[in-house]
C-alpha positions in Angstrom: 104.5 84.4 82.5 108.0 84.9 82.3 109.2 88.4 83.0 111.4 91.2 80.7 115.1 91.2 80.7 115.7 93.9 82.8 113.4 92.0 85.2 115.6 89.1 85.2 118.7 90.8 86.3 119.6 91.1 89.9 118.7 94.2 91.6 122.0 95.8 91.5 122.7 95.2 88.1 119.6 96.5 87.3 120.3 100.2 89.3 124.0 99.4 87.0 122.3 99.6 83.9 119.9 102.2 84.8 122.4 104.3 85.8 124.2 104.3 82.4 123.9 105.2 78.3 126.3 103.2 76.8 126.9 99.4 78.8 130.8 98.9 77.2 130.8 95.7 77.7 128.9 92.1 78.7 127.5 92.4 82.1 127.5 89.1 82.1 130.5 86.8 80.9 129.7 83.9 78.8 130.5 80.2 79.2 129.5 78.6 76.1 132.9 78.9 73.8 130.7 79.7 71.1 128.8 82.5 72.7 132.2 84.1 74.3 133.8 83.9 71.1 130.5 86.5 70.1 130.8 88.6 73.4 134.7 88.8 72.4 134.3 89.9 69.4 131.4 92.6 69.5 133.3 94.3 72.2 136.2 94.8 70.0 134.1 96.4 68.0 131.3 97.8 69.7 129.4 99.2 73.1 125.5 99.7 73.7 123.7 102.2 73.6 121.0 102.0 76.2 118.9 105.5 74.6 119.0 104.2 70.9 119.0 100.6 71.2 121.5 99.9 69.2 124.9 98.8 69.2 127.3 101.1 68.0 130.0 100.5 66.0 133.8 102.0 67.3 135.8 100.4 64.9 136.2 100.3 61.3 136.3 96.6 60.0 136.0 95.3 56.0 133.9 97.8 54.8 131.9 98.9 57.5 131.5 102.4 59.1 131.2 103.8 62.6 128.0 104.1 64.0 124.3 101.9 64.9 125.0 99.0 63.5 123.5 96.6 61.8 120.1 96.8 59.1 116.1 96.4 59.6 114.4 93.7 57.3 110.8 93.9 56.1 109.5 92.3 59.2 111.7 95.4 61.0 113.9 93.7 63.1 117.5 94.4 63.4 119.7 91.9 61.8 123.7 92.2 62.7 126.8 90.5 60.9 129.3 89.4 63.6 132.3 86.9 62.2 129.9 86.9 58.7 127.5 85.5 60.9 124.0 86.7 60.9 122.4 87.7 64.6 119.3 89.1 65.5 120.0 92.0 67.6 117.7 91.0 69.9 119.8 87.8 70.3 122.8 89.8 70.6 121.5 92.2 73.4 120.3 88.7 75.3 123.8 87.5 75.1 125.5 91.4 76.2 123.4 91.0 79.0 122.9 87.7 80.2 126.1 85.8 78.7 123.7 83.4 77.0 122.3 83.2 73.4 118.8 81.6 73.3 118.8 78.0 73.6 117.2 75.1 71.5 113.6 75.8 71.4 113.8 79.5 73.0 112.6 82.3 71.5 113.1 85.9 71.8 109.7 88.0 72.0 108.7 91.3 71.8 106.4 91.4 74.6 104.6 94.9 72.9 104.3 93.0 69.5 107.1 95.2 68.0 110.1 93.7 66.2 111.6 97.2 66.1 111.5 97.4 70.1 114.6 96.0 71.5 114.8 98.0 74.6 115.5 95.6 77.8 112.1 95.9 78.6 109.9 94.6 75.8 112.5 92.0 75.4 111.9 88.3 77.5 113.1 84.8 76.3 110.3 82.0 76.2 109.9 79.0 74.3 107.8 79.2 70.8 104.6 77.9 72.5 104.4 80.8 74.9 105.7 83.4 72.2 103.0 82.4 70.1 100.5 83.0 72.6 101.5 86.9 72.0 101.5 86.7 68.1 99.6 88.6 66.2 97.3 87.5 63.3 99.2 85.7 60.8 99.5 87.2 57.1 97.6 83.4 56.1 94.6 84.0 57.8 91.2 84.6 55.5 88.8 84.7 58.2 90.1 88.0 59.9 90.0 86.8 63.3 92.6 84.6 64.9 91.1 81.4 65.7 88.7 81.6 63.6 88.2 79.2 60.4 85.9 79.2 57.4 84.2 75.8 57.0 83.0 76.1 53.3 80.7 72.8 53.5 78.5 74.1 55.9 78.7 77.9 55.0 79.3 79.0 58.6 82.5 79.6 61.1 84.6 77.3 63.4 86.0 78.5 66.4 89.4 77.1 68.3 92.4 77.7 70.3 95.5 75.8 70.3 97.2 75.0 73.7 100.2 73.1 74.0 100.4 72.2 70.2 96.7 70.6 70.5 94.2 72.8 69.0 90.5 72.3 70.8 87.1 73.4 69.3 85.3 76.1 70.7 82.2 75.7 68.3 80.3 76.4 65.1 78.9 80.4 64.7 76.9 81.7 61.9 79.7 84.8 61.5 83.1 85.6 61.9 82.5 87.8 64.4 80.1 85.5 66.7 83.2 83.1 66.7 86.3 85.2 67.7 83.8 86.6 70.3 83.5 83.0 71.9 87.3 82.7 71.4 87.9 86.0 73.2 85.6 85.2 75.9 87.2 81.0 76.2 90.5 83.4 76.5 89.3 85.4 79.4 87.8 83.2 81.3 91.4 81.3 81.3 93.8 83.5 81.8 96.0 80.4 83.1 96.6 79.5 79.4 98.7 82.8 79.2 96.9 84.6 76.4 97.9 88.1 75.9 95.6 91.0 75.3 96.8 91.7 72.1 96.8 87.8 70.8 95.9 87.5 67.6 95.3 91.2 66.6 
């Protein structure tokens, strides 16, 4: 499994940012013109704040005022206009402290299950199949139980997991229940498949 963000910084970097509230500026210069063309322009603008989790605006631009910027959406993540372009701050604290935005097929996830939680910590970069390996249940589901299907002909409950974009049967149950309980149990007795605890919740 792939660690947090402040996991992935060297260990004096680390003691850097632990040592501080407000990081000023990129600890890590980008290379991608796009991405430093970002970094360049946040810090005009912007520093950090390590206690809030937010970035905090300095400097008056079209409109906007000092202070946390940026505004939650339903799903209660914090979505940032830099250059009129839309960031996730999560992207945005990635890039301040790694120089990189996430890459093709990278996602970031909130390791507790919280959108809200940006804090270095909760924060790791992982491709979509691992992230959704910590997802909870999706708002689609009618069974209740992730993993768990409805199969209307025969009146009774399918159970499955899906690994590497495959999904693989786990078997038939007579309830709900009886099949996210085979699921769970499939899950721990594989922990190599990278499962979180609170998959699926």
């Amino acid at each position: 499994m792939c660690g947090n963000l402040l996991d992935d910084l060297d260990e004096a970097t680390r003691a850097e940012v632990l040592g501080k509230r407000f990081i000023e500026c990129p600890l890590v210069i980008a290379t991608d013109p796009f991405a430093r063309m970002i970094q360049i322009e946040l810090e005009k603008i912007a520093y950090f704040d390590m206690q809030l989790i937010r970035f905090i605006r300095t400097k008056i631009t079209q409109g906007s005022k000092l202070g946390p910027m940026g505004c939650r959406r339903k799903d209660n993540r914090v979505i940032m206009m830099i250059m009129r372009i839309p960031f996730l701050q999560s992207h945005l604290i990635y890039l301040w402290f790694t120089g990189d935005l996430p890459k093709a097929k990278q996602e970031i996830d909130h390791i507790d299950g919280d959108p809200s939680n940006d804090s270095l910590v909760n924060l790791r970069v992982v491709p979509h199949s691992v992230n959704c390996k910590n997802m909870r249940i999706n708002n689609s589901n009618t069974s209740g139980y992730a993993g768990v299907s409805y199969v209307k002909r025969r009146g009774n409950y399918q159970a499955y997991i899906t690994v590497n974009y495959k999904r693989q049967q786990l078997g038939i149950y007579a309830t709900a229940e009886d099949a996210y309980a085979a699921r769970k149990n499939y899950i721990n007795a594989h922990p190599e498949l990278g499962f979180t605890v609170r998959h699926g919740l």
